[in-house]
C-alpha positions in Angstrom: 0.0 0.0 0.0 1.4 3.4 -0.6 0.6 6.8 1.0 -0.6 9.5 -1.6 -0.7 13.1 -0.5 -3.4 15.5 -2.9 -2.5 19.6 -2.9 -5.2 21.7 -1.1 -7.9 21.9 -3.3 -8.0 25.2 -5.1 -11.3 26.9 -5.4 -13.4 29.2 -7.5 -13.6 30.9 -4.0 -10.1 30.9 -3.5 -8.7 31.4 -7.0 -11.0 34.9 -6.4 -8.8 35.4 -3.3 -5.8 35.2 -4.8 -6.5 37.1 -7.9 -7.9 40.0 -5.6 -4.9 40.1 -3.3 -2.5 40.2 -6.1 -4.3 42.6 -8.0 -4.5 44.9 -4.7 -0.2 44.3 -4.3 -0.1 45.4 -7.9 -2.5 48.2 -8.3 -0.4 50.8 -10.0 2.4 49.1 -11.3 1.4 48.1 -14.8 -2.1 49.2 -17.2 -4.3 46.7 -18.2 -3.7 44.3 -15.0 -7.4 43.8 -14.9 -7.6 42.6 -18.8 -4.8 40.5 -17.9 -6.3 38.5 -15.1 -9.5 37.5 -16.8 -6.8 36.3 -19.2 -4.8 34.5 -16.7 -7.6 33.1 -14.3 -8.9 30.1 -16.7 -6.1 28.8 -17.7 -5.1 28.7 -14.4 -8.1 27.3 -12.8 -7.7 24.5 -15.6 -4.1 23.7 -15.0 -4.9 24.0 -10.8 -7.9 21.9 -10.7 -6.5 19.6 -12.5 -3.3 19.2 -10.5 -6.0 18.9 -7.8 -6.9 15.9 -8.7 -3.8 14.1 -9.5 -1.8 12.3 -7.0 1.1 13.8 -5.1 4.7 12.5 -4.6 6.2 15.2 -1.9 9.6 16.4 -3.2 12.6 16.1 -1.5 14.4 18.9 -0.1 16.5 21.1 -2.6 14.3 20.3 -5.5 12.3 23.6 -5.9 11.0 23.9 -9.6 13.2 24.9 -11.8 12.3 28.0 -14.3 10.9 30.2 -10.9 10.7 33.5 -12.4 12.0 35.4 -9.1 13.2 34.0 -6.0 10.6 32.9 -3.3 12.7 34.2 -0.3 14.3 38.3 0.2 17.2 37.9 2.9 16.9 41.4 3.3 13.7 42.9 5.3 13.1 46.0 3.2 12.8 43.5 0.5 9.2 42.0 1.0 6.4 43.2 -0.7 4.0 43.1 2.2 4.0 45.4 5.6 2.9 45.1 8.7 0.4 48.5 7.4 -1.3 45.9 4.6 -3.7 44.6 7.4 -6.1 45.4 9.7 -5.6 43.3 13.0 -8.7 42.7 14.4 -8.7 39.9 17.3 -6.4 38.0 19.5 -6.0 34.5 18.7 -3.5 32.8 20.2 -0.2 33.7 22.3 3.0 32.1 21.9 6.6 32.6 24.4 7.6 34.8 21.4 4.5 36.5 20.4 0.7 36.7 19.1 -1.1 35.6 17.0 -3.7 38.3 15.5 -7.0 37.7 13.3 -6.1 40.1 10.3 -8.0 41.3 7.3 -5.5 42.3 4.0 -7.2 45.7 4.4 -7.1 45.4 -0.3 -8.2 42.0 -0.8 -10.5 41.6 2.2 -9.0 37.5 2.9 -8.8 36.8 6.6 -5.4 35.4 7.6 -3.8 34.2 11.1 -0.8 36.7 11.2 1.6 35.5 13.8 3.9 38.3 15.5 6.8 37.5 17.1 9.5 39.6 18.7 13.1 39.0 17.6 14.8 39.8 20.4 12.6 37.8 22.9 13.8 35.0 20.4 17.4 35.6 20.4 17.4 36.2 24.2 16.0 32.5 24.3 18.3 31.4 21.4 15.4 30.1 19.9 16.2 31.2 15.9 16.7 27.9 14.7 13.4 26.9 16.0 11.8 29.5 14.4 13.5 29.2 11.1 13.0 25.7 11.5 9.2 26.3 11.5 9.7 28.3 8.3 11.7 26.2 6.4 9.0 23.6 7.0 6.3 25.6 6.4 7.7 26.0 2.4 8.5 22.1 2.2 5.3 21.8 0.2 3.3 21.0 3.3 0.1 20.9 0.3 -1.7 18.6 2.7 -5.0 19.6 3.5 -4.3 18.7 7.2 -1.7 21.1 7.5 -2.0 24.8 7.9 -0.4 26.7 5.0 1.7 29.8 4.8 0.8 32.4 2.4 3.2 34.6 3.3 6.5 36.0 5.8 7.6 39.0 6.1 9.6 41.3 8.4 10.4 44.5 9.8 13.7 45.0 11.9 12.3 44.3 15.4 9.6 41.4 14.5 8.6 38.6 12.5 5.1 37.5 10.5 3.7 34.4 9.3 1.1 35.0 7.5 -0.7 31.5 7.8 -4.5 29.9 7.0 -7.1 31.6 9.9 -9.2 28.1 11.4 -12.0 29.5 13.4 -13.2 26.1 14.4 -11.1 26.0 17.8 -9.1 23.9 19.1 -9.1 20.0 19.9 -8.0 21.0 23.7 -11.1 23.7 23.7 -13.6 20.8 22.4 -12.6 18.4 24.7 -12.9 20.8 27.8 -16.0 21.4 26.5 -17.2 18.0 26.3 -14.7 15.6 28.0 -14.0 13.4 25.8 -15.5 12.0 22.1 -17.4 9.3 20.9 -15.4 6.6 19.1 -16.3 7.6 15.6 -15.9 11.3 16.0 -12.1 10.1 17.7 -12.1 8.1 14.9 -12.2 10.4 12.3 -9.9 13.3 13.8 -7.5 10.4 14.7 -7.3 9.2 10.9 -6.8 12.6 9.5 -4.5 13.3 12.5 -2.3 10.1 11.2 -2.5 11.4 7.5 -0.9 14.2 8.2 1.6 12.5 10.5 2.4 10.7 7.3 2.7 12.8 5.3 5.5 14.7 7.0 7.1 11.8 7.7 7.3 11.0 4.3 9.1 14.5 3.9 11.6 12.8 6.7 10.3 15.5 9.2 9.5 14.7 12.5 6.5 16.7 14.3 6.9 16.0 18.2 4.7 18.3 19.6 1.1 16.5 18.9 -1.0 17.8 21.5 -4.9 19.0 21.5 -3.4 22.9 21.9 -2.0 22.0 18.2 -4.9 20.6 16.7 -7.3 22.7 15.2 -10.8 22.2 13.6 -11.7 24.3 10.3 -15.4 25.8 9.8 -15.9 22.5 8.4 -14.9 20.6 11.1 -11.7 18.7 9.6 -8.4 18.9 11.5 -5.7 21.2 11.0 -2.0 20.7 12.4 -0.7 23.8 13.6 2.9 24.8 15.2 5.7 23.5 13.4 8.5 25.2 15.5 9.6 21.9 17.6 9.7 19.9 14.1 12.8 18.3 12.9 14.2 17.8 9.6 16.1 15.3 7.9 14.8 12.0 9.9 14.2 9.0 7.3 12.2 6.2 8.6 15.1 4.3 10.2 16.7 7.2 11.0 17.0 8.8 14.7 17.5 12.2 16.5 17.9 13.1 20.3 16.7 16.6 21.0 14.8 16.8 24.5 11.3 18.6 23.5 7.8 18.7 23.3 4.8 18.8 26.1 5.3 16.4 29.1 1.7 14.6 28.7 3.0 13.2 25.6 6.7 12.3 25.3 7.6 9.0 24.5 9.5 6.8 26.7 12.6 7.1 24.7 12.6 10.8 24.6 12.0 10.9 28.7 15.2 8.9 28.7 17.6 10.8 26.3 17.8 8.4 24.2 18.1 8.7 20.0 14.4 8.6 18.9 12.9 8.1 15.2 9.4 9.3 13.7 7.9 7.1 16.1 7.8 8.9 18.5 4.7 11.0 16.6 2.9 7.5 16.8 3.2 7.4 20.6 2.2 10.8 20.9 -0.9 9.8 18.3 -1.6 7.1 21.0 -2.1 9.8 23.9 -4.2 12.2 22.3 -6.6 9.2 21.2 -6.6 8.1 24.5 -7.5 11.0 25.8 -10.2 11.9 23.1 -11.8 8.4 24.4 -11.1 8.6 28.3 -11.0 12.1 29.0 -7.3 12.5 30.2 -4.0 11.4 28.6 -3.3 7.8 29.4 0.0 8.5 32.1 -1.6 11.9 33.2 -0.3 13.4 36.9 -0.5 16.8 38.5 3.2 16.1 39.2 5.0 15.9 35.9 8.1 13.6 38.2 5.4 11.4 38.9 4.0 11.8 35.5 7.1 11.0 34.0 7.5 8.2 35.7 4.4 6.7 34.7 5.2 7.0 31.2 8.2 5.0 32.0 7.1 2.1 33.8 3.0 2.2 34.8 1.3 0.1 32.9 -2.0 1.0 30.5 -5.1 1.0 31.8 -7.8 0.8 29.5 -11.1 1.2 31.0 -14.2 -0.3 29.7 -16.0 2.3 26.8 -13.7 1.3 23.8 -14.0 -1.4 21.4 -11.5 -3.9 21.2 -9.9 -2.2 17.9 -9.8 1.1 20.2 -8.0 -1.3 22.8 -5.8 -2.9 20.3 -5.0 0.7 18.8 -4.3 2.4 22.0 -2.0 -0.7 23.1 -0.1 -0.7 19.7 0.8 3.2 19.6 1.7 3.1 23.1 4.2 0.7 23.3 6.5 1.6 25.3 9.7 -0.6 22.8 9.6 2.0 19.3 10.7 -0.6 17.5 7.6 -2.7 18.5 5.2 0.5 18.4 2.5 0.5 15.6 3.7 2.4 12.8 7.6 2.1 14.1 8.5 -0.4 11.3 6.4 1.3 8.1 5.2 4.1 9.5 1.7 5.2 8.1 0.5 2.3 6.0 0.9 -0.2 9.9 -2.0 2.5 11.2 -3.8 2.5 7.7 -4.2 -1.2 8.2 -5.4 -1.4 11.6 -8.9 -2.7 12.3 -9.6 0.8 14.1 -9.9 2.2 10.8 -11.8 -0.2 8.4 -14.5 2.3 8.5 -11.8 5.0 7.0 -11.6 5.4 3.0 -8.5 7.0 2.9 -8.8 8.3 -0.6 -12.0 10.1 0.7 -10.6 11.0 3.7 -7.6 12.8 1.9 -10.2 14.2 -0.6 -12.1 15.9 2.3 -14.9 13.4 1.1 -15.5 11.9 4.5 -18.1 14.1 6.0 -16.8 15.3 9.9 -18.8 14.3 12.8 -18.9 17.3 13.9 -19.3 21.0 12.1 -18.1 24.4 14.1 -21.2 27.0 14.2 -19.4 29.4 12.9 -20.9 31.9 11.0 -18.4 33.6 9.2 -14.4 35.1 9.9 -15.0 37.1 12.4 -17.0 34.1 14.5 -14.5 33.7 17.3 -17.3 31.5 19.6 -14.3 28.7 19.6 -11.3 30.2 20.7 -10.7 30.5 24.1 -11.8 33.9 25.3 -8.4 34.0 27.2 -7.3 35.4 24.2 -10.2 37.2 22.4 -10.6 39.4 25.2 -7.1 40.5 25.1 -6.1 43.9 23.2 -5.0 43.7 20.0 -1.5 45.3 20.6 -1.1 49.0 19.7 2.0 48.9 18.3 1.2 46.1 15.4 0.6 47.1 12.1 1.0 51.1 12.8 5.4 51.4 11.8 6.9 49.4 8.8 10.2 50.3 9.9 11.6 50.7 13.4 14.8 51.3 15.1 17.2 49.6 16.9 17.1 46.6 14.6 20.9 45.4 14.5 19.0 41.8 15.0 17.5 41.3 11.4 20.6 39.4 10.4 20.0 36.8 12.3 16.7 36.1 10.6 18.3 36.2 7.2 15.9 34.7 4.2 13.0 34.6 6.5 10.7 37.0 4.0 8.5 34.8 1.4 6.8 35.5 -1.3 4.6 32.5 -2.8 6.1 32.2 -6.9 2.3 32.6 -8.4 2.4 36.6 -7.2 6.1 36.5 -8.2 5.1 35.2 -12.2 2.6 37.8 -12.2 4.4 40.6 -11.6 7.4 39.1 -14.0 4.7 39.1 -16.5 4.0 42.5 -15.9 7.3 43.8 -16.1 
């Protein structure tokens, strides 16, 4: 069996966003823009939709097309196109240790984007730039999965950083299950096999997640899952191959990772394991007020399944969480062992990649601006003054250690060749 990844499905809606935006970050530059778009837009929806359909091999790293008409990164931060002034910032969303991230409206196309802020120096204090150019660099490894959020755009000014990434209003995994307690097996079910997808899927681009949590998962206004946060990911582990960075949250380590020892993709699989089991039970499966005793737990307790599950859930639960990786459920193949599993004979995957499968479960939300699901802990917040109100500020010796940070995706950048 083989794992097939599909692009995220372009549009009519969202072939009108782009075309709006670009034709807002080009008003002026060139007459006739607007003859040239209805020009451009069907062939383009012809050649998108139909790459929407085909199949998907990921490419490896280093093997961006050849022919790009401009380069898709500016080292320098005067470089970008976009400025902080572009958007309107309407809502916190989310906070970070290095930032916010802000509900923003492109004040000339009108799209609604998650902008996330962060502060350089709070980074370099931390000496946390690799993890943020890590998240970057992943971020443009064609993550084209529709379980992934996608970056549209970077860009920054000499103090701060901004990822311009998809806005998923449907909350979070961790708000739903406050909310509720835990799931009914098919609604775990489903989030779990699109969880796994995903999984795969960077796996197959030998990047390692290792920060699945329910603060990470997201629900879109449809209800499908969205992983979020790639700033703990690493890069470069084949299956078979190991790493031995001490990170991620302490509810769902892996044994090996508690112990310092090397660690392969696996590890995602345990991590898979606890957020299932606490989808089912309510709490994950080792969970302790006191992470010592916690940790212990995850090293030696054994699993305690309670009665509620099927025996598939059981046999699931007992084959992620094993506590030998190279005994674990998906530790040998990776993705195609959990495709196989019983758990998931109800799963088309094909559908399920397709956004076919219809979710058990669809957010209220009645447009952008609905922010019923996210945690009022940070709605109620201020947006910060200073955002958005000075493109260029002083005091910013630190931009070189963000060099090739700004992005620009290459669609905008063969318009504006064309143009020229």
């Amino acid at each position: 069996m083989t794992v097939t990844c599909y692009p995220r499905p372009v549009t009519h809606a969202r072939m009108r966003d782009l075309v709006s935006f670009f034709s807002a970050l080009l008003k002026g530059t060139k007459g006739g823009f607007g003859d040239f778009v209805h020009k451009l837009v069907p062939s383009q929806q012809q050649q998108l939709c139909r790459y929407a359909g085909a199949q998907k091999t990921p490419r490896p790293e280093g093997s961006e097309e050849r022919g790009s008409l401009c380069p898709q990164t500016s080292a320098n931060p005067d470089d970008s196109r976009l400025k902080p002034s572009d958007f309107d910032y309407l809502k916190v969303i989310g906070q970070g240790s290095f930032g916010k991230v802000l509900l923003a409206r492109h004040r000339e196309s009108g799209s609604h984007y998650a902008v996330k802020v962060l502060q350089k120096q709070v980074i370099l204090k931390r000496k946390e730039q690799r993890h943020v150019m890590v998240e970057r660099n992943v971020l443009l490894k064609g993550l084209k999965h529709p379980f992934l959020v996608g970056l549209h755009f970077s860009f920054q000014t000499p103090n701060t950083l901004y990822f311009v990434l998809d806005y998923v209003n449907g909350g979070e995994l961790f708000y739903h299950l406050q909310r509720e307690g835990s799931f009914p097996e098919p609604r775990a079910t489903f989030y779990a096999a699109e969880m796994a997808s995903a999984l795969g899927y960077l796996h197959h681009l030998d990047i390692v997640y290792r920060d699945l949590k329910p603060e990470n998962i997201l629900l879109d206004g449809e209800g499908h899952v969205m992983l979020t946060d790639f700033g703990l990911c690493k890069e470069g582990v084949a299956i078979g191959g190991t790493t031995h960075t001490f990170c991620g949250t302490p509810e769902y380590l892996a044994p090996e990772v508690l112990k310092g020892h090397s660690y392969c993709p696996a590890v995602d699989w345990w991590s898979l394991g606890s957020v299932l089991f606490e989808m089912l039970y309510g709490l994950p499966p080792f969970y302790s007020r006191s992470k010592v005793e916690m940790y212990e737990r995850i090293l030696h307790a054994p699993l305690k399944l309670r009665r509620g599950a099927s025996r598939a859930a059981r046999s699931l639960l007992e084959g992620l969480l094993e506590r030998d990786a190279s005994k674990r459920l998906g530790g040998s193949r990776d993705f195609v062992e959990l495709q196989c599993h019983p758990f998931f004979v109800s799963i088309n995957w094909d559908d399920l990649l397709a956004r076919k499968v219809p979710p058990p479960f669809v957010p209220n939300v009645a447009g952008p601006c609905d922010v019923r699901y996210i945690d009022p802990e940070f709605t109620r917040q201020p947006v910060p003054a200073s955002v958005g109100l000075s493109d260029r500020c002083h005091g910013g010796e630190a931009g070189g250690a963000f060099s090739g940070f700004s992005y620009m995706p290459p669609l905008e950048c063969e318009v504006a060749e064309l143009l020229s």
